[in-house]
N, C-alpha and C positions, 0 to 999 in steps of 0.2 A: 403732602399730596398723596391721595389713595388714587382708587380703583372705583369706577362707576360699572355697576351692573345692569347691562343694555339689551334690549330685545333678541333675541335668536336674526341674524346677518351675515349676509356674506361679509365681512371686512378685508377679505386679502385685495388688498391693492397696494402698490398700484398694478393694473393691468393692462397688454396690450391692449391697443384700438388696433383693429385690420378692419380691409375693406373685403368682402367676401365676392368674389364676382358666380353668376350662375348662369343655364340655362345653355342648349343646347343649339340654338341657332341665333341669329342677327334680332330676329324678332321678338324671342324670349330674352333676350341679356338682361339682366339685372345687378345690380351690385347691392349691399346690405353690410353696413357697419356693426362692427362683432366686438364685442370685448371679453364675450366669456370664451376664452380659446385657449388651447394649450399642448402641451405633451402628451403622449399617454403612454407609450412605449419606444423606446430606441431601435429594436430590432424584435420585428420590423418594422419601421420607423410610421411613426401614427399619432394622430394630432384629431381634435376634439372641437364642433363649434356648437352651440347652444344656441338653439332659435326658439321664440315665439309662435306657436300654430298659427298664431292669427297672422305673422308678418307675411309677405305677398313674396317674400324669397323662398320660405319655406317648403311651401307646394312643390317651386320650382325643383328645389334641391331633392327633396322625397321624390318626384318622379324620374329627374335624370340619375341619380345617386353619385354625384359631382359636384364638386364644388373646387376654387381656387381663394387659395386665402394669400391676399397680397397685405405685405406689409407698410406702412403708411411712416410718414416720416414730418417733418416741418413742413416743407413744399406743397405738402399732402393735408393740411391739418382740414382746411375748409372743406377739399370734397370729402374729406371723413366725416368732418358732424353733418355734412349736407345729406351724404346717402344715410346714415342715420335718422335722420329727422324727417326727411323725406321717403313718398311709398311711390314705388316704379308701377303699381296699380294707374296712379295719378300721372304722372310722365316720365320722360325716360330719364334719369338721373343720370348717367354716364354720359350724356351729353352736355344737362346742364352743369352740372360737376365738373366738366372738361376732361373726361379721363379720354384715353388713348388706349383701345383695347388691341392687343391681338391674340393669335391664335395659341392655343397650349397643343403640348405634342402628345402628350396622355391619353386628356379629355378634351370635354366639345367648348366646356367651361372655357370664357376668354380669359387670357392675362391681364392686368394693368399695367403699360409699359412703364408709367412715371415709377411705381414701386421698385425697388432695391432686390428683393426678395418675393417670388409667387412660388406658393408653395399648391401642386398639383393634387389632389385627392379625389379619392375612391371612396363612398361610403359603404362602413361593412354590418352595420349595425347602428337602428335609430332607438333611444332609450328613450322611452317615455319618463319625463320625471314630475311636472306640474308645473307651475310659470314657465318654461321651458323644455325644449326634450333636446338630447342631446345626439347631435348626428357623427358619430365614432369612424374612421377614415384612415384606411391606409395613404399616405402617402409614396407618390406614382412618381412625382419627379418634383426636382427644384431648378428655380431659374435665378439665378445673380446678376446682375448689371455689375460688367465687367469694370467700371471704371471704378470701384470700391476695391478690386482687386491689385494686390501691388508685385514687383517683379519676384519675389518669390511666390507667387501663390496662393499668397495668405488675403482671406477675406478680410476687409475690415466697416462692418455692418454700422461699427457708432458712427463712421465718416455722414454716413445718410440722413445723421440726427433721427432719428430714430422718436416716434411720442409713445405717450403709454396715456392711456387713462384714470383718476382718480376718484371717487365721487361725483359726475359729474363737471369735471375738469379735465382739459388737455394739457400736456406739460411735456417738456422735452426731456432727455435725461440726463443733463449736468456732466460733470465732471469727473472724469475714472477713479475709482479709488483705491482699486487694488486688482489683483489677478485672483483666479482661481489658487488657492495653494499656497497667497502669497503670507499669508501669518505663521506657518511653517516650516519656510520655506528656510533650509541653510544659508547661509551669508557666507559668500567663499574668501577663503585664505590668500594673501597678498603676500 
């Protein structure tokens, strides 16, 4: 078994799917399914989404410089490929989608209450790159749905099942298989 030598490609997957909500009042809301998103810095905390000029969120997000990126889970899968596939040009998608928006305490950008995780942003810098530009964003604030949380405190985001993207595929994420640290990690003395 060798090595096949493949065109120049993104290949990092698998990747989140989020559902990106925008737009500054009732009349603009839009939502737009994102896969190219990510980290970019911890402190201060900043995260990355990748749009299409051509997509009809775009605009939105370039004039208010906000956006909200909620995170999508099983429950979630359909309005994810739907606001994907679909252009809020054409009709409202957060209705046919069935989301449940409300207000963020940051920005004007709604929440998606079904989501687990909305993560509040600020755009501080738009990169032009080519099939995409990439809109660079502090993050303002984050929201949790408290009942992933347990009596200590502790988040626990896999309870939401959580999807990621692969080539074109939706997929959940299986079974834990270790911890940060855990290959390392000492084995204590009995």
């Amino acid at each position: 078994m060798g090595k096949i030598l493949w065109k120049p490609g993104n290949m990092v997957y698998p990747i989140p799917a989020v559902i990106v909500t925008c737009g500054n009042c009732e009349e603009n809301y839009n939502a737009i399914t994102v896969a190219w998103t990510g980290t970019i810095c911890t402190n201060p905390p900043m995260t990355y989404i990748s749009i299409r000029p051509s997509r009809h969120s775009y605009k939105i997000i370039e004039e208010n410089m906000e956006f909200v990126i909620n995170l999508t889970t099983e429950d979630l899968v359909r309005a994810t490929d739907y606001c994907g596939v679909r252009s809020g040009k054409d009709e409202n998608k957060i209705v046919n989608a069935k989301l449940t928006l409300v207000p963020g305490k940051e920005v004007k950008a709604p929440l998606i209450s079904e989501s687990p995780v909305n993560i509040e942003c600020k755009v501080v810098e738009i990169k032009k790159l080519g099939s995409h530009d990439m809109f660079m964003a502090e993050v303002v604030a984050v929201h949790v749905d408290d009942k992933y949380i347990d009596e200590d405190n502790k988040f626990h985001l896999d309870d939401s099942k959580p999807i990621c993207y692969s080539h074109g595929l939706y997929f959940g994420l299986g079974e834990k298989l270790g911890k940060f640290g855990y290959s390392v990690e000492k084995k204590s003395q009995k």
